[in-house]
C-alpha positions in Angstrom: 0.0 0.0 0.0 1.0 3.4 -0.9 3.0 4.7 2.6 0.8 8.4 2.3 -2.5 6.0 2.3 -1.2 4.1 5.2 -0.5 7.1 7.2 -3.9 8.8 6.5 -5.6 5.1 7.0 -4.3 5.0 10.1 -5.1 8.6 11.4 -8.6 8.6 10.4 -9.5 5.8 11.4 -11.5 7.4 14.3 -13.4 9.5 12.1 -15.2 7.1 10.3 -18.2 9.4 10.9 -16.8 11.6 8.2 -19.4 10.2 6.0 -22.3 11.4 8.0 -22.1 14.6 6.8 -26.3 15.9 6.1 -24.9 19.3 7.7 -22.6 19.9 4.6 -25.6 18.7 2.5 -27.8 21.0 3.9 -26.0 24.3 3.2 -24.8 23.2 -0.5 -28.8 22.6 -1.0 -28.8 26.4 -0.3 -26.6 27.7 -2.5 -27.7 30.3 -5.1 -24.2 29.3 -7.0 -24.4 27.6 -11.0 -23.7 23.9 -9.7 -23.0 21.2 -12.0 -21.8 17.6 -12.8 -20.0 17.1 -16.1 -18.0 13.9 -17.3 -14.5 14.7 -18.2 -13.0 12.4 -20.8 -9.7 10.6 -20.2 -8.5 8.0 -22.6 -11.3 5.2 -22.7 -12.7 6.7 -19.1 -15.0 9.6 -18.1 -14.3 10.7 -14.8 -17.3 12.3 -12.9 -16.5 15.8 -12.2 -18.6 18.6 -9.6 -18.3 21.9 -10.9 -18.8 25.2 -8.9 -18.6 28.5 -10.5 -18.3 32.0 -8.8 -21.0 35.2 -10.0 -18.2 37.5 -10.8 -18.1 39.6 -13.7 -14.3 38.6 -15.1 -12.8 34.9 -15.8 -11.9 32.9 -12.6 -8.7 31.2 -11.4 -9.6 27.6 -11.0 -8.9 25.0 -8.6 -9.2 21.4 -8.6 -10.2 19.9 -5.2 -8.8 16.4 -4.4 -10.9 14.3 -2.0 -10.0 12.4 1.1 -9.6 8.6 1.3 -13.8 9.2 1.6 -13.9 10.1 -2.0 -16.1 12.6 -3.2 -18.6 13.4 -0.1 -20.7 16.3 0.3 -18.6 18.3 2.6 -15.9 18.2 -0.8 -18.9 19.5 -2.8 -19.4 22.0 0.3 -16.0 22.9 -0.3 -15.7 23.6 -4.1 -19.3 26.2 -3.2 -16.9 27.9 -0.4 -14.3 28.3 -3.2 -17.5 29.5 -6.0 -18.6 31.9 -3.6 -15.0 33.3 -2.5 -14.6 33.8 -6.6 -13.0 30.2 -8.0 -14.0 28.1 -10.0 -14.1 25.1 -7.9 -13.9 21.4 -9.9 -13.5 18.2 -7.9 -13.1 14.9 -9.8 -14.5 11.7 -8.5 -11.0 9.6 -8.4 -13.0 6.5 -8.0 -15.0 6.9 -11.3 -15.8 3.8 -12.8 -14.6 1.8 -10.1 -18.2 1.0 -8.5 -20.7 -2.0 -10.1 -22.1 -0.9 -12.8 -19.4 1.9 -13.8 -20.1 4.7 -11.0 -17.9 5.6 -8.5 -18.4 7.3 -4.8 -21.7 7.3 -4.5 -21.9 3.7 -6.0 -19.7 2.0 -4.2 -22.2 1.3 -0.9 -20.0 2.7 2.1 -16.8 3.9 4.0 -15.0 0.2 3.7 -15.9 -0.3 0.0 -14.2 3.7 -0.8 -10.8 3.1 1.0 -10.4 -0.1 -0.7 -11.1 1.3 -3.4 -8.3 3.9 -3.6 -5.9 1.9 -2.3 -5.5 0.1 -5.4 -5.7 3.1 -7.6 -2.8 3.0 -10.4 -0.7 6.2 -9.9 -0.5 6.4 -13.5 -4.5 6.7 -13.9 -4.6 9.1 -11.1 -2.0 11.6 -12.7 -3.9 11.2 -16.1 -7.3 11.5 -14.4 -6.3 14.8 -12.8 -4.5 15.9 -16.4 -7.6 15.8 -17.9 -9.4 17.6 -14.9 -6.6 20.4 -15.6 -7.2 20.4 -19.4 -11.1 20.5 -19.1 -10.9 23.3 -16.3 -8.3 25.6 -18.1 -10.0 25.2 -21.3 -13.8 26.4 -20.1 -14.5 30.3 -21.2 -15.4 31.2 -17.9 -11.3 30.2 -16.6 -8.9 32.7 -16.9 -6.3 29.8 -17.7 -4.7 29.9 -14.3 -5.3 26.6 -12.5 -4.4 25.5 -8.8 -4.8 22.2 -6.8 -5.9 21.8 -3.5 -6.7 18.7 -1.6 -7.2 16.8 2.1 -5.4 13.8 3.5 -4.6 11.3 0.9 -5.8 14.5 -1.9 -3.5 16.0 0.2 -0.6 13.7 -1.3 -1.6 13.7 -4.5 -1.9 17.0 -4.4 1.8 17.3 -3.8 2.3 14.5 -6.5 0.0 15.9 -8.7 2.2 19.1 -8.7 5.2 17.1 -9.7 3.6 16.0 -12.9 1.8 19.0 -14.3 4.2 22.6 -14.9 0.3 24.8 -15.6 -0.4 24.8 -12.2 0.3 28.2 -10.4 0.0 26.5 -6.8 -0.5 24.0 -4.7 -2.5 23.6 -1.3 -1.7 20.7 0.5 -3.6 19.8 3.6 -2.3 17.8 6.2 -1.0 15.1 3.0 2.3 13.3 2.4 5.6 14.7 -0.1 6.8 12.1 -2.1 9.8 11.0 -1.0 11.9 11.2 -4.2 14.1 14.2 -4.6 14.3 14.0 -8.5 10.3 13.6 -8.0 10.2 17.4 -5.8 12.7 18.7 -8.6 10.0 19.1 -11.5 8.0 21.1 -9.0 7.5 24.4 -10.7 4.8 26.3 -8.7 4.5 27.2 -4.7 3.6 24.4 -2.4 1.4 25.5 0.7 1.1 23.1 3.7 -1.3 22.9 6.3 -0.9 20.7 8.9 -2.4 19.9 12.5 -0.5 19.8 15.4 -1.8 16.8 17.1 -1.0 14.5 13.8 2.6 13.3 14.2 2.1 10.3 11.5 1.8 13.3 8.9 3.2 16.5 10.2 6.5 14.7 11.4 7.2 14.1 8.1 7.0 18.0 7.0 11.1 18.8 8.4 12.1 16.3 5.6 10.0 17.7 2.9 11.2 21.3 3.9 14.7 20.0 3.8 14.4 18.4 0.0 12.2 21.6 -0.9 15.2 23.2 -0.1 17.4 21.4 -2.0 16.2 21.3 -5.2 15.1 24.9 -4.8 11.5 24.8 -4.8 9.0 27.3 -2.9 7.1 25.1 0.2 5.7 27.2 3.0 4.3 25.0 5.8 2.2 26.0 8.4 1.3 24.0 11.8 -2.1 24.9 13.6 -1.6 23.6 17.4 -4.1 21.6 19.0 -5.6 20.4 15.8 -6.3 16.9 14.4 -6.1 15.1 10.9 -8.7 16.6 8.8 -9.2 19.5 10.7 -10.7 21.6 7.6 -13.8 18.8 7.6 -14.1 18.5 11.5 -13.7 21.8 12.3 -17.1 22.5 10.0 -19.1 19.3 12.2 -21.4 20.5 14.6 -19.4 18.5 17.2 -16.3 20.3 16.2 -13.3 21.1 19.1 -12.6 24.5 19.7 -8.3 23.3 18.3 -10.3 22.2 14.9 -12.7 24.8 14.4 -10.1 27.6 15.0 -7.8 25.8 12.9 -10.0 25.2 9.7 -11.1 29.0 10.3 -7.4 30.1 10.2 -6.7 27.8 7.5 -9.5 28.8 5.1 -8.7 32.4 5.5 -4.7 31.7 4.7 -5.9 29.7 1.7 -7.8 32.9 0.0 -5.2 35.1 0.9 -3.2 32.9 -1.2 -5.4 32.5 -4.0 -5.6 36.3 -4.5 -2.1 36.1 -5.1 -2.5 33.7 -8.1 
C-alpha cells in the first residue's frame, strides 16, 4: 500500500463518521451558486466531475479539489461552493469513477470500507492522467482565466503534492495535512508554490514536514508550511461538524482564511 494511504488510514481511522455529513448537505442545498456535474473524458474513461462556478463579472482562477480517502462526499462539494462563492471556479473529480458495479464511483460503491479499498488500489498512473484531464477540461472552459491550482485533504493532500510534480500549468498548490513524495528528482519538476497545512496533534503526517522542507530546499523549490496547534487530521472537515473542538474549528477557520489570501495572489 501506498506509505501516504497508510499514514492517512491510520489517522482517520477514528473519524469514520466523516461520512455522515447531512450538515454539509444542507448548506450546498442552499446555495444560489451555478452547480453542476459534467464527465471529463480521459483515454477510454469519463471521470465524474462537480463543478462550482463563482458570479463574478471577469474569468476565474480555478482550482481542482482532491478528495479524502472518503472520496467525493458532500462536505468536498461543500468545499468547491466555499471556493465558488469566495470567486473560483471550484472542480473536484471523482478519483473513484468507474470503479463501483455498474461503472459509477463514490456514491456507487455502498460505504466507507468499500471507498478506502477502493483507492488503495488506484494505479498512480490513472490518477496523474485522471487529474490531467481535470486540468485540461478546467483551463480550457470560457469562464477560466487559464490559471489553475490544486488543493486537496489527506490522501488529496498527497496527490496534491504528486500531482504538482507532474503538471508545470499549475500556479500553486495547497496541500492539507498530506504526504511529499519521497523522491528528490520527483520534488525537482515542481515548478509552482507548495502551501502546507498541517495539524499539530497529527505526528504520523506532520513529522514528516522537516524532511519535505529540507528536499524543498534542496532542489530549490517554494514550500511554505504552516502548523495549527491543538488540531487533528482533517481539521478543515471537523472543524465544519457540529461536534467540532474549539483546536479544529479555529484551525480550519485560520486555515481557510490563509488559503484565500493565497489565492488572490495567483
Amino acid at each position: 500500500m501506498n506509505p501516504s494511504l497508510t499514514l492517512c488510514l491510520a489517522a482517520l481511522l477514528p473519524a469514520l463518521t466523516a461520512s455522515a455529513q447531512d450538515w454539509a448537505k444542507a448548506r450546498l442545498d442552499k446555495s444560489p451558486r451555478h452547480l453542476e456535474w459534467v464527465k471529463v473524458k480521459q483515454g477510454q474513461r469519463e471521470v465524474n466531475c462537480f463543478v462550482a462556478y463563482p458570479e463574478v463579472k471577469d474569468k476565474a482562477t480555478a482550482v481542482i479539489l482532491i478528495h479524502e480517502i472518503f472520496g467525493l462526499t458532500d462536505w468536498v462539494r461543500d468545499v468547491a461552493d466555499r471556493l465558488a462563492e469566495a470567486g473560483y471556479i471550484a472542480i473536484a473529480p471523482d478519483l473513484l469513477s468507474g470503479t463501483a458495479p455498474g461503472g459509477g464511483g463514490t456514491a456507487e460503491l455502498g460505504g466507507a470500507d468499500a471507498v478506502r479499498k477502493a483507492i488503495s488500489s488506484l494505479p498512480p498512473e490513472q490518477i496523474t492522467a485522471d487529474l490531467t484531464a481535470v486540468a485540461n477540461y478546467a483551463a480550457q472552459l470560457p469562464a477560466c482565466n487559464g490559471k489553475l491550482t490544486v488543493g486537496g485533504f489527506c490522501w488529496g493532500g498527497s496527490q496534491t503534492f504528486r500531482f504538482a510534480t507532474n503538471d508545470k500549468r499549475l500556479k500553486a498548490a495547497f496541500v492539507f495535512y498530506g504526504t511529499a513524495p519521497e523522491a528528490e528528482q520527483e520534488l525537482a519538476r515542481i515548478a509552482c508554490p507548495v502551501y502546507g497545512f498541517y495539524a499539530g496533534n497529527d505526528a504520523r503526517v506532520t513529522a514528516t514536514v522537516p524532511q519535505t522542507t529540507k528536499l524543498m530546499t534542496k532542489v530549490g523549490k517554494e514550500y511554505e508550511p504552516k502548523t495549527y496547534d491543538g488540531a487533528g487530521h482533517g481539521f478543515m472537515r471537523a472543524g465544519e461538524a457540529p461536534d467540532a473542538s474549539t483546536a479544529n474549528q479555529q484551525a480550519r477557520d485560520a486555515a481557510w482564511r490563509r488559503w484565500l489570501e493565497l489565492l488572490k495572489k495567483v
